[in-house]
N, CA and C of each residue as an Amber inpcrd file, in Angstrom:
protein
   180
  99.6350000  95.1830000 120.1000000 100.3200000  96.4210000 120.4640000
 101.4900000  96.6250000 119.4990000 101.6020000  98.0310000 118.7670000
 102.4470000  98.3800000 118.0180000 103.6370000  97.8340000 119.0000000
 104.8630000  97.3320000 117.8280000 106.3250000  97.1150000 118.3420000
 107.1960000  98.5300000 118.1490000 108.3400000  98.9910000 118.7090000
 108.8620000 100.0090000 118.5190000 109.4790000 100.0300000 117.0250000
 109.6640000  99.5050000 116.3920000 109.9800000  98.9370000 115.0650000
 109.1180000  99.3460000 113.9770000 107.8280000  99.4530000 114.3370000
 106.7730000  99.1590000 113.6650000 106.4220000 100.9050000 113.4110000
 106.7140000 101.5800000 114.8500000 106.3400000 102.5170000 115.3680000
 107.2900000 103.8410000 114.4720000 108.6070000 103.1790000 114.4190000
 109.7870000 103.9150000 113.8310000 109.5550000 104.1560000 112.2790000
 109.1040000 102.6890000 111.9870000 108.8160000 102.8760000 110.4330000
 107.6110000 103.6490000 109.7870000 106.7430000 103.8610000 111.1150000
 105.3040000 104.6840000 110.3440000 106.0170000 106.1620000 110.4360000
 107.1320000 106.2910000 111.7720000 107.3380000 107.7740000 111.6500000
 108.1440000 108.3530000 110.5300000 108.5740000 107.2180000 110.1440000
 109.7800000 107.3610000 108.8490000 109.7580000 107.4660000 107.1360000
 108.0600000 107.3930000 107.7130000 107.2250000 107.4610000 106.0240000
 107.2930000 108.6510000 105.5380000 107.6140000 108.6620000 104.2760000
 107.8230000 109.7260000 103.4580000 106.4120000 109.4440000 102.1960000
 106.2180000 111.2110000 101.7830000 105.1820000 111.4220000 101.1010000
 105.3200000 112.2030000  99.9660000 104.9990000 112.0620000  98.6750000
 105.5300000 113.1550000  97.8650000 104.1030000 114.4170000  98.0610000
 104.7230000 115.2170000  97.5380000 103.5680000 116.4750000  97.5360000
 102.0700000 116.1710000  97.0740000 102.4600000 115.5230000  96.4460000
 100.8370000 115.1760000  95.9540000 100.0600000 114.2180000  96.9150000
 100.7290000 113.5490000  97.6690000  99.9060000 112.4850000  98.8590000
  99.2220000 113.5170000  99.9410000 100.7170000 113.7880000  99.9940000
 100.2410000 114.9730000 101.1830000  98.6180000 116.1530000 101.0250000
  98.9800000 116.5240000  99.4320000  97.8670000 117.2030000  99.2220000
  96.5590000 116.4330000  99.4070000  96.1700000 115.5270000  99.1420000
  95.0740000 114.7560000  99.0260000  94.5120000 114.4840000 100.1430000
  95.5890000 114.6230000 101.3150000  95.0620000 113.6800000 102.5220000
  94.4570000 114.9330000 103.0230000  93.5680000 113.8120000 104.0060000
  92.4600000 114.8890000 104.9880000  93.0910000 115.8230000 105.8280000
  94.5130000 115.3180000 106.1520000  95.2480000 115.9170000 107.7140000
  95.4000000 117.1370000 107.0810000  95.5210000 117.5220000 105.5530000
  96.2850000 119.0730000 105.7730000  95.2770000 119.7820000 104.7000000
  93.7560000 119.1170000 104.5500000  92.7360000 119.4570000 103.9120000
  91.9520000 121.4640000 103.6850000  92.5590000 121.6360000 104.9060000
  92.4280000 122.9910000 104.9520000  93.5160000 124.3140000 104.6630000
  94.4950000 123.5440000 104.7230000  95.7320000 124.3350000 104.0660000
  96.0670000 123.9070000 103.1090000  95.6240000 123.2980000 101.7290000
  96.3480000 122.7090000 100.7830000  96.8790000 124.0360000 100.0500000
  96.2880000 124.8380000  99.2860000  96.9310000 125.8480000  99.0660000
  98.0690000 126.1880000  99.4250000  98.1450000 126.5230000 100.6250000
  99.7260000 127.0030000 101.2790000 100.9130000 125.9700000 101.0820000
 100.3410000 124.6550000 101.5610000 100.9810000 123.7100000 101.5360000
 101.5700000 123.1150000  99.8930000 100.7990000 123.7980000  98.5630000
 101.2310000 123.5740000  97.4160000 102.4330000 124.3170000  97.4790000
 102.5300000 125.5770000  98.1600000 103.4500000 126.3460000  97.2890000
 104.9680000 126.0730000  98.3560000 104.6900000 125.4220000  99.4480000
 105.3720000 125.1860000 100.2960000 106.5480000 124.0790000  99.9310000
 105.8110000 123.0430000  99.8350000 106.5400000 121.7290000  99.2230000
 106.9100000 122.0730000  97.9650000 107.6940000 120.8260000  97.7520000
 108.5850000 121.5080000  96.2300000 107.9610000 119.6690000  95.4740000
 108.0480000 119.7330000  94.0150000 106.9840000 118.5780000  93.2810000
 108.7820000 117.8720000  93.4270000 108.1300000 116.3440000  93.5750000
 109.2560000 115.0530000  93.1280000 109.8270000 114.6900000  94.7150000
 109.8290000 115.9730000  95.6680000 110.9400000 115.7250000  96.8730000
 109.5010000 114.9070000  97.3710000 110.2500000 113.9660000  98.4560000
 109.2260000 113.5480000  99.4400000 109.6030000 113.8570000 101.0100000
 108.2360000 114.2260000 101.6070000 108.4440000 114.7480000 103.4880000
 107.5790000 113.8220000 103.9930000 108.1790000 113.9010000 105.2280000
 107.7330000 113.3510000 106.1130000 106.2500000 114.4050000 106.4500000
 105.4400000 113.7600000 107.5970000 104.0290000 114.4380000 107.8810000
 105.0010000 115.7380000 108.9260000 105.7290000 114.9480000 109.5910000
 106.3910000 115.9590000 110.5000000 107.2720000 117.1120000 109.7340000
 108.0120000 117.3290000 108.5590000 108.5610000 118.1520000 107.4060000
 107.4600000 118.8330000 106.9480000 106.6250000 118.1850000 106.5390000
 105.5890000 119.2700000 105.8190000 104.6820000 119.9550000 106.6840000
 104.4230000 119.4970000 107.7540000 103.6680000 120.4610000 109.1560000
 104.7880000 122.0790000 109.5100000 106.3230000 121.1260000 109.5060000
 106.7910000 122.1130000 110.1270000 106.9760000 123.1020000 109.0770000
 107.4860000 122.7880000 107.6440000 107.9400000 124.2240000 106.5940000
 105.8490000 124.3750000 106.4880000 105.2220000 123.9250000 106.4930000
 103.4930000 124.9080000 106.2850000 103.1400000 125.8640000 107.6850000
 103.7010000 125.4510000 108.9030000 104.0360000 126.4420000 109.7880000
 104.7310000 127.5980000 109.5850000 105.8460000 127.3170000 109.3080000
 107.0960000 128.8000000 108.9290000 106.4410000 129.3440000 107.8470000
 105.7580000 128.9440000 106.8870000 105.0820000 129.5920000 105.6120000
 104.0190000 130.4670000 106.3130000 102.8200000 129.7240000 107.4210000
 102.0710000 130.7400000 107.6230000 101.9750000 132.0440000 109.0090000
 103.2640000 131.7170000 109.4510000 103.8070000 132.7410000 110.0640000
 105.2200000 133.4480000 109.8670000 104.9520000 133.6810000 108.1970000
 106.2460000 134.5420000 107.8600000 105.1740000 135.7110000 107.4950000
 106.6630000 136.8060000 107.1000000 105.5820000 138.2100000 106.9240000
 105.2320000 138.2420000 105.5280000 104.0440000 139.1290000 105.7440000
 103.3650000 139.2340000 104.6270000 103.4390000 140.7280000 104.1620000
């Protein structure tokens, strides 16, 4: 059983734009999600969910 420790540090993982792009979780929005993230910074899964949210419900 995960320790709370263990638990803190997976939530605390950071990703640069390019991980993020690759992975399966955001496989259907990569597009949006390129122009969203900025290259070099790194987010968390929870950072880049939330600014690819505000991106696809801003106006168009």
């Amino acid at each position: 059983m995960p320790t709370e420790k263990a638990a803190a540090e997976k939530k605390a993982a950071a990703f640069t734009k390019e991980n993020l792009l690759s992975s399966r979780r955001f496989q259907n929005n990569r597009d949006a999600l390129a122009v969203c993230l900025t290259d070099g910074k790194k987010y968390t899964i929870e950072e880049a969910e939330k600014k690819l949210g505000a991106f696809l419900k801003g106006r168009v």
